[in-house]
N, C-alpha and C positions, 0 to 999 in steps of 0.2 A: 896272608889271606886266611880268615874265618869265615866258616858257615854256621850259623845257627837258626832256631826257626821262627818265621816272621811271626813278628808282633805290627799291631794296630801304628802303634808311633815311628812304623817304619813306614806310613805310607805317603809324606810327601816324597821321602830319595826315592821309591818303587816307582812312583808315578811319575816322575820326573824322566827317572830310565827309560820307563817305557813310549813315554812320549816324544821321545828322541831316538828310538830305534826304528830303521827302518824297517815296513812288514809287518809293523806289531796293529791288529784290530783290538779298539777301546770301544766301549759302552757307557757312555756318558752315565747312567745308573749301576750298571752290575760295576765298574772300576772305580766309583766315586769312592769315599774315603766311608760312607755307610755302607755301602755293596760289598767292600773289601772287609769291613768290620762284621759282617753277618758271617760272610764267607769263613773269616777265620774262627768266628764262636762255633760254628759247624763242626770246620775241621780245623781245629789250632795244633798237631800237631805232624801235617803233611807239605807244609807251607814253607821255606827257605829263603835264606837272604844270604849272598856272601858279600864279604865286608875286608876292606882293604884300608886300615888306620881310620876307620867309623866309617869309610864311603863306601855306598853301596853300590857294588858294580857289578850284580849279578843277582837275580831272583828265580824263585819257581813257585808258582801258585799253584798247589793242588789239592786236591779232596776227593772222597767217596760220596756215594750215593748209599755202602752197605753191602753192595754187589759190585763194583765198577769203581776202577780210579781213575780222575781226570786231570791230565795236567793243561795249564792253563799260565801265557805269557812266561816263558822261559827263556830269560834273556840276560845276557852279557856285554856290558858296554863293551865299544866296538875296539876300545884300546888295551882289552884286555883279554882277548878272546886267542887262545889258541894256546890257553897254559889251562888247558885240564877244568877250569873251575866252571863249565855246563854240565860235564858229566861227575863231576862231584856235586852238586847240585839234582841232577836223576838220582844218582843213586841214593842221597838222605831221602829223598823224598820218594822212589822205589820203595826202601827199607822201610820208611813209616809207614807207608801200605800195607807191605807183610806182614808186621805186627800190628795192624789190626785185620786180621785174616783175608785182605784183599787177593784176589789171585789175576786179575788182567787189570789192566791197564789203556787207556783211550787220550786221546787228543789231535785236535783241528788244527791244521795250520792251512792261513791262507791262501788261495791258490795263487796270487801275484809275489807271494814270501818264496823265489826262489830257494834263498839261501836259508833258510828255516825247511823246507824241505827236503834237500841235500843234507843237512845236518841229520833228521831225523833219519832218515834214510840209509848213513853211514855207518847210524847206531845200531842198525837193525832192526829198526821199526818198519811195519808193514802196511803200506797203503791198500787203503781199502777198497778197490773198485765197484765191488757188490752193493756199495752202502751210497745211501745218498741222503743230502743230513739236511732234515726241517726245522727250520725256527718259525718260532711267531713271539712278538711281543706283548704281555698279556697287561702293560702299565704303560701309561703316558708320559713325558720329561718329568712331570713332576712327580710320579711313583702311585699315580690316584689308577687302579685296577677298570681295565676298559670293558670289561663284563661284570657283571651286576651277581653277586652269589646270592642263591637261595637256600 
């Protein structure tokens, strides 16, 4: 098993993973194969893939803002899970935070992702009670901006 960090031509085996994991919430725009390609010009060097004789059986999407790091779809196909390689996966992507001076860290998971939140949880990650998290979406399927800039 290797880990290195995600490239663009990794995104059909990413996507694939992820659309066969149970729990995982996709975004027909922010996970499209452009979405993930913006994502990693942003942050190309927070982002992971581990790889088992080329197959991808494990990823971590994440990035800054500058102030905050977010991780985002950290998953392990389900035949592979319980040899270590989610939290080898935190930690490169931990690590490439650090060095670029991030100091906290953030991420959502599901609320029907039992077992994504038991994981987090085991880690030592803290759910937030105080926090209650707003979206809106500011583009339509086809990516055309639903407010008018002046």
């Amino acid at each position: 098993m290797m880990i290195r960090k995600m490239v663009i031509t990794d995104y059909e085996g990413i996507f694939e993973l992820w659309e066969n994991t149970e729990g995982m919430g996709l975004r027909s725009l922010d996970d499209s194969v452009q979405g993930i390609s913006a994502f990693l010009k942003r942050n190309p060097t927070t982002s992971f893939v581990a790889l088992d004789n080329d197959e991808i059986i494990g990823t971590i999407l994440c990035g800054h803002d500058g102030r905050r790091g977010y991780i985002y779809h950290t998953v392990v196909k389900e035949n592979c899970r319980r040899r270590g390689i989610a939290t080898k996966l935190i930690e490169s992507a931990v690590s490439a935070l650090q060095k670029e001076g991030i100091t906290r860290v953030c991420l959502n998971v599901m609320e029907t992702n039992v077992f994504g939140k038991s994981f987090w949880e085991r880690r030592g990650w803290e759910k937030k009670d105080f926090l209650d998290f707003y979206s809106k979406s500011i583009t339509n399927k086809e990516n055309t901006p639903l407010f008018e800039i002046k």
